[in-house]
N, C-alpha and C positions, 0 to 999 in steps of 0.2 A: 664422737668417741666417749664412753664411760670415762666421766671425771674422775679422780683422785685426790686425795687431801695430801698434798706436799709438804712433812714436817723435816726442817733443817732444824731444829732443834738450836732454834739461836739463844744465847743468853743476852741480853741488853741490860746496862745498868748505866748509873752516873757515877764520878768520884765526887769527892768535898771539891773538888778546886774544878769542876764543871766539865771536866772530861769526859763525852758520852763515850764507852763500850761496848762492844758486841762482838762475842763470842762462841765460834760454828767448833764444834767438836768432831774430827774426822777421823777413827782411829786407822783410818785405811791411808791416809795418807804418809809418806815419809817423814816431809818436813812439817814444822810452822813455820806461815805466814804471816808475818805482822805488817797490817796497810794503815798507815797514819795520814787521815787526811783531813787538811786545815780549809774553813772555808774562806779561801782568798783567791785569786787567780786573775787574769789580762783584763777580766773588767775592772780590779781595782788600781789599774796602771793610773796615775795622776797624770791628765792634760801636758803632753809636751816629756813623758818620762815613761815611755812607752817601753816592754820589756822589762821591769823595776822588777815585778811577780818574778820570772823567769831568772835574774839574777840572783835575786834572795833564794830560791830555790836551790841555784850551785854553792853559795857561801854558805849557806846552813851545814853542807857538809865539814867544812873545815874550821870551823873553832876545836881550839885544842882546849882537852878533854884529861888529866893524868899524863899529858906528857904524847900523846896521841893526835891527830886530830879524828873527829868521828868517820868520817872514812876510813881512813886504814885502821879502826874498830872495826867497823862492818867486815872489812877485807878481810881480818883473821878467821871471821866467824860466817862470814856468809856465803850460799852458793851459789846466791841472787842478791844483789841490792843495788835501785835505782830512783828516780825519782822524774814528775814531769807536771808539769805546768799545762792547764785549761783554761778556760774562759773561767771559770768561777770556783776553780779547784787547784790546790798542790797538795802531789800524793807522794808519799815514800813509800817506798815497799820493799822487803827483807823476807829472805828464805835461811831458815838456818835449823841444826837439830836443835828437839824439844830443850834440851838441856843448858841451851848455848841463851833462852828467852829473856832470861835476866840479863845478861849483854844488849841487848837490843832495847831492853825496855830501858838501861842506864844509857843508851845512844840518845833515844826518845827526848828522855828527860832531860837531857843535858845541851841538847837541841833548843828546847825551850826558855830554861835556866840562863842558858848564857847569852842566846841571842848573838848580839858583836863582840860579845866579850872576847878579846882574841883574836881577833881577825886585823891583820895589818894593813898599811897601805899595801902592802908590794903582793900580799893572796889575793887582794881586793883588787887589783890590776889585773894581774895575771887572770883570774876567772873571768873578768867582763873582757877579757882578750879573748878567752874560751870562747862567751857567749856569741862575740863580733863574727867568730867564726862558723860559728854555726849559722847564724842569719845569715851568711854568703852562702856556705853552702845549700841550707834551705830556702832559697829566695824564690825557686821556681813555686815550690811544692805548697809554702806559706803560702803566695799570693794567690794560686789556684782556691787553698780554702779560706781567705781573704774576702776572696769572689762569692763563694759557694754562700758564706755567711752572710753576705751585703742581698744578694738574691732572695737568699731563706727567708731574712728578717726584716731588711731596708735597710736605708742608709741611715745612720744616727741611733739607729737601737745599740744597745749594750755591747750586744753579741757583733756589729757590725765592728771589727778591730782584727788586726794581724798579732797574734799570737805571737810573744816575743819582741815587738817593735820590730824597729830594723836598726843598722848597722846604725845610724848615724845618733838615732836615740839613744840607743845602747852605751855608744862610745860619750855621751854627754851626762851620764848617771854617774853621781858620788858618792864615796863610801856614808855619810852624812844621809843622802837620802833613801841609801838599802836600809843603816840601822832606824831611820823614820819608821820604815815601809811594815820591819820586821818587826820593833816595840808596837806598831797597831795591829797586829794581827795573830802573831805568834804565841798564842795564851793558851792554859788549857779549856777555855769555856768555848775558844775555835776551830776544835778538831775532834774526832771521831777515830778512835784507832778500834781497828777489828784483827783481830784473831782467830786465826783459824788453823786447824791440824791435829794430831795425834794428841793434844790434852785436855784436863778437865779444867772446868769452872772452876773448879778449888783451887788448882796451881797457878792458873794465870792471875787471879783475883790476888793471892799472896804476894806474887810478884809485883801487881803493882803497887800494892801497899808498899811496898819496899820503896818501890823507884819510881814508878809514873806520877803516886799518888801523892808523894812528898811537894813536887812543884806546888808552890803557892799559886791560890785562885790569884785571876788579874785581869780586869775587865779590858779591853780591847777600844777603844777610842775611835769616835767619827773624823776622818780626815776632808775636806774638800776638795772633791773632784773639778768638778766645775759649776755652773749656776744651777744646774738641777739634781745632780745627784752625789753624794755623799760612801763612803766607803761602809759595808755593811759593820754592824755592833753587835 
């Protein structure tokens, strides 16, 4: 078939504080969608703390925020917002009107800013009791792709690992080693948020000036995995 030159019209930039951008303009769409994704994920679980990714992931929603926590932020303003855990990735992702972007992007930043700030013992129980539960109920489906991965890649590759841990790791992780997990990772030099929807490069750039761009740069730290590999920098 006769090729075509595919132009999305992305904008890509960086902030001061290392934050890359990319920005698709759709005026056809209803919403924006804001996808903020940190390079970390079930490969950088520490030996024996398996699932740590996947927890940090549920805590990052509830540091309180103005009297809020950032969840029920999102929940005023969004008609989508969720979040999920990879081998080498945690994504957030929020559907909201154009108008509402500045919410989302002070969710973002506040996300990063605070990190543990805020998080108690008794929210930090109660969501690794969330996460226990989910490894029950997904225990079949994990360990099918468990399998899938140990076949694809062999045994002792990166990618050979259960997504999540399991119930027993889970329930052995402390608030002590989420806030570790989440000062080495959680920075803006380690995430990529994109945008996409009914606006222009002018207005999301402005917004983040306001709020994404204000988080101070913060370099991200090698932690030790095990004898040969080291969590990504």
């Amino acid at each position: 078939p006769r090729q075509t030159k595919l132009d999305l019209g992305i904008n890509q930039f960086e902030l001061k504080n290392g934050m890359r951008v990319a920005i698709v303009t759709d005026m056809n769409a209803a919403e924006v969608t804001v996808t903020t994704r940190y390079d970390v994920g079930a490969v950088d679980d520490p030996a024996g703390k398996e699932g740590l990714a996947h927890l940090a992931e549920h805590l990052m929603f509830e540091q309180e925020y103005e009297g809020s926590t950032l969840y029920e932020r999102l929940d005023r303003v969004a008609s989508y917002h969720n979040a999920y855990t990879w081998l080498d990735s945690t994504v957030y992702e929020t559907r909201v009107a154009p108008e509402d972007l500045d919410e989302v992007f002070t969710v973002e930043g506040a996300r990063l800013a605070l990190r543990c700030q805020g998080l108690s013992d008794e929210v930090f129980a109660r969501e690794r009791a969330v996460v226990e539960n989910e490894r029950k109920e997904r225990a079949i489906s994990n360990g099918i792709a468990a399998a899938l991965g140990r076949a694809a890649f062999g045994a002792g590759h990166p990618y050979d690992r259960l997504i999540g841990g399991t119930q027993g790791s889970v329930a052995a992780l402390t608030k002590a080693d989420v806030c570790a997990f989440v000062d080495a990772h959680y920075a803006p030099g380690n995430a990529i948020v994109v945008v996409s929807g009914p606006i222009s490069p002018e207005e999301v750039d402005a917004a983040l000036g306001k709020l994404l761009g204000r988080v101070p740069q913060r370099n991200v730290f090698a932690v030790l995995l095990d004898d040969s590999r080291s969590m990504r920098i």
